[in-house]
C-alpha positions in Angstrom: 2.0 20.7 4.5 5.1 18.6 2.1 3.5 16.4 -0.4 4.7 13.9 1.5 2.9 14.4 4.6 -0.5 14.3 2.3 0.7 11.2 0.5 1.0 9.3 3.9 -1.9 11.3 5.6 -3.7 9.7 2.2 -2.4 6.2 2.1 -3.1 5.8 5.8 -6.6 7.2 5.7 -7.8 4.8 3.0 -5.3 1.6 3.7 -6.9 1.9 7.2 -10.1 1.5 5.9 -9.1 -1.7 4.0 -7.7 -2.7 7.4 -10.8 -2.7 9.2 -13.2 -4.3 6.4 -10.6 -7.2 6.9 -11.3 -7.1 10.5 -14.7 -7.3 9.6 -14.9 -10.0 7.6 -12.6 -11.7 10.8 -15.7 -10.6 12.7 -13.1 -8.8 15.0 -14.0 -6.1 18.5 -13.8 -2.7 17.5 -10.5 -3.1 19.7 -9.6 -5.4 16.8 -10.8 -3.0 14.1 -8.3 -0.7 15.1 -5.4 -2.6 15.9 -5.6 -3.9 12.4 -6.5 -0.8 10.7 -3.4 1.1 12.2 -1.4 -1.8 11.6 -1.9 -1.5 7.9 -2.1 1.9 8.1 1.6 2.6 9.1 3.3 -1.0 8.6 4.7 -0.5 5.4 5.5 3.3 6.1 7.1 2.5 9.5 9.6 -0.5 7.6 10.6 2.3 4.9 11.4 4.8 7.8 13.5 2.5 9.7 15.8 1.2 6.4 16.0 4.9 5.5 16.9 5.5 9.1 14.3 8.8 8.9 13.9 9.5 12.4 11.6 10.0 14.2 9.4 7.5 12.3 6.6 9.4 10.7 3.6 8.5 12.6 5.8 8.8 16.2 6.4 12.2 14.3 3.4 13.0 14.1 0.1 11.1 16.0 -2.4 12.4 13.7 -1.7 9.3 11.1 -2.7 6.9 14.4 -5.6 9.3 15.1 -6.5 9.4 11.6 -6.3 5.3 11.0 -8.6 4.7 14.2 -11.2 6.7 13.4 -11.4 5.1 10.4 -11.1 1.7 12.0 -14.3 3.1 14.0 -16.3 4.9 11.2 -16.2 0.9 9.2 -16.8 -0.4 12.3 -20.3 0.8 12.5 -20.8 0.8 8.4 -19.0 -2.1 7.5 -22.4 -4.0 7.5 -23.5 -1.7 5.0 -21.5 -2.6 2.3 -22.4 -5.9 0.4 -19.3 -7.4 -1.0 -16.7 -6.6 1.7 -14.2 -8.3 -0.2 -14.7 -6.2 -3.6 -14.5 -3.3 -1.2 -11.2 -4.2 0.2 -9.6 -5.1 -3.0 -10.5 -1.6 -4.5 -9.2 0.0 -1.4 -6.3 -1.6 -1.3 -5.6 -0.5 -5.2 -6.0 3.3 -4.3 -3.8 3.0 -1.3 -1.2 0.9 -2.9 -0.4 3.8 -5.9 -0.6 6.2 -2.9 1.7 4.4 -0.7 4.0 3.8 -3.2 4.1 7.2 -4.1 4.7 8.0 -1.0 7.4 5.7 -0.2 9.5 6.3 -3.1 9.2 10.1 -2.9 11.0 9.6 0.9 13.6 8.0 -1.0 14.2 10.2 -3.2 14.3 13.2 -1.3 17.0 11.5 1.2 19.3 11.1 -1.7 19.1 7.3 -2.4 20.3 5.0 -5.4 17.8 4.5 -7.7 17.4 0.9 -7.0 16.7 1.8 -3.0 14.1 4.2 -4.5 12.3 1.5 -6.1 12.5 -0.9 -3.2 11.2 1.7 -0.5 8.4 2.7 -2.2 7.6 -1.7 -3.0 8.1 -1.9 0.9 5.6 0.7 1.5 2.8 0.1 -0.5 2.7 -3.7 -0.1 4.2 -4.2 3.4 1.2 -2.9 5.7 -2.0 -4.9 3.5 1.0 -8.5 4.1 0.8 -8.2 7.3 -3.1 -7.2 7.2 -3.6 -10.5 5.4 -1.2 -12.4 7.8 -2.8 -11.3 11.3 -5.9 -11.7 10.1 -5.6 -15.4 8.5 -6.4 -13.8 4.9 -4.2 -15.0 1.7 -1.8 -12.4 1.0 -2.7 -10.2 -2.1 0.7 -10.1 -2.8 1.0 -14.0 -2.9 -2.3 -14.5 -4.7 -1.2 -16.9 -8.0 -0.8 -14.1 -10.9 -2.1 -11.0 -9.2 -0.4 -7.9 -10.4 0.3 -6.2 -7.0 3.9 -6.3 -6.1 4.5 -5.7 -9.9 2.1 -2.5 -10.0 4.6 -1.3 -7.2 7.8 -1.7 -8.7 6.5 0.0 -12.2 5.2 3.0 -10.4 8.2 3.4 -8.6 10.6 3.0 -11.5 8.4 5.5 -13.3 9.3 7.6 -10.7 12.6 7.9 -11.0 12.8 7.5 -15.1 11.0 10.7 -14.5 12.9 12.5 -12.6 16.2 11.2 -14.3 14.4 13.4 -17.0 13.9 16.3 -15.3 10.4 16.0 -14.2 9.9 17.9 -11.1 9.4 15.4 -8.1 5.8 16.2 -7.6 4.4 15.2 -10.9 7.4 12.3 -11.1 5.5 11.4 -7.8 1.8 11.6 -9.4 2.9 9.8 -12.2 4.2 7.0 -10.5 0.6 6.4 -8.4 -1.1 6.7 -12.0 0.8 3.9 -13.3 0.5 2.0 -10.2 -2.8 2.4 -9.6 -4.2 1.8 -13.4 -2.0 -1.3 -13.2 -3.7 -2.6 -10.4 -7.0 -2.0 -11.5 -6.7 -3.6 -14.6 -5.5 -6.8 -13.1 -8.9 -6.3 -11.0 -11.2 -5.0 -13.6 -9.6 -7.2 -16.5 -7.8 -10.1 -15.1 -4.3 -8.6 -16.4 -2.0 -10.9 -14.7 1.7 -12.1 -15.5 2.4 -15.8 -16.5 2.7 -18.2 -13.6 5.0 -21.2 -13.2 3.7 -24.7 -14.2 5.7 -28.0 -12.8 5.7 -30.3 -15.9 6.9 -33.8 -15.9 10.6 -34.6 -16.4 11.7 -35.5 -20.1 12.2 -39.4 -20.4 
């Protein structure tokens, strides 16, 4: 098994489970549950395979990653009520799976011989593409969108870590780990801390 495949096998495993506590707090069928657990699963993965024109796409590659995003969809179906703070739960989540994703994403690009600047926007598109349109379906405020969250931000450090490391002569794996590291203790900083960056402010027009 490529680091790779255990980088998406891991992002889809736990970004499904954020899926499906935000089918739960929709109050969503276990139909539901899964629908948007895969869709988060493999949305941002499945956008970074068709720009890189990686074919086939990796989940049509291999079914497991659907497998593996609906049983989770079905294991936080039946646990979900479980867990007090659903939202707290989903915005941890979402933090692990990000770094991974990213990690993931940009390690595609790499190793299919992109520009640096296409490494860093494949691995943004897949660790914030599948939780939008998780947020979208199910009528939630976008994470991404959220006034001063560090999210998007998180994914475009990790990623340019990435390949300032490997422009060093890092070997890709650790490049790879070091780019979920900063991602991740990024993001959970903003959560645990309130790190943010500055937001615009209309003022009134000078007289």
């Amino acid at each position: 098994m490529t680091i790779l495949t255990l980088l998406d096998y891991a992002s889809v495993l736990v970004f499904a489970a954020s899926g499906a506590l935000v089918a739960s707090r929709a109050q969503l069928d276990i139909v539901g549950f899964a629908f948007v657990a895969c869709l988060t699963a493999v949305g941002g993965g499945t956008v970074r395979d068709l720009l890189l024109d990686r074919h086939p796409v990796f989940w049509i590659g291999d079914s497991n990653n659907i497998l593996l995003a609906a049983g989770a969809a079905v294991v936080v179906f039946f646990t979900a009520h479980l867990v007090e703070s659903r939202l707290r739960w989903v915005v941890w989540l979402d933090s692990f799976a990000l770094a991974v994703a990213v990690s993931a994403g940009t390690g595609a690009a790499i190793l299919t011989g992109q520009t640096p600047v296409i490494v860093v926007l494949m691995g943004m598109a897949t660790g914030t593409l599948g939780g939008l349109m998780r947020d979208v379906v199910c009528n939630e405020v976008p994470l991404v969108l959220k006034q001063g969250e560090l999210y998007i931000t998180c994914a475009m450090v990790g990623a340019i870590t990435a390949v300032v490391a490997v422009s060093l002569g890092m070997p890709t794996r650790w490049a790879l780990v070091a780019c979920a590291v900063v991602c991740w203790v990024l993001r959970a900083g903003s959560i645990a801390f309130g790190w943010h960056l500055p937001v615009y402010r209309a003022r009134p027009p000078r007289s």
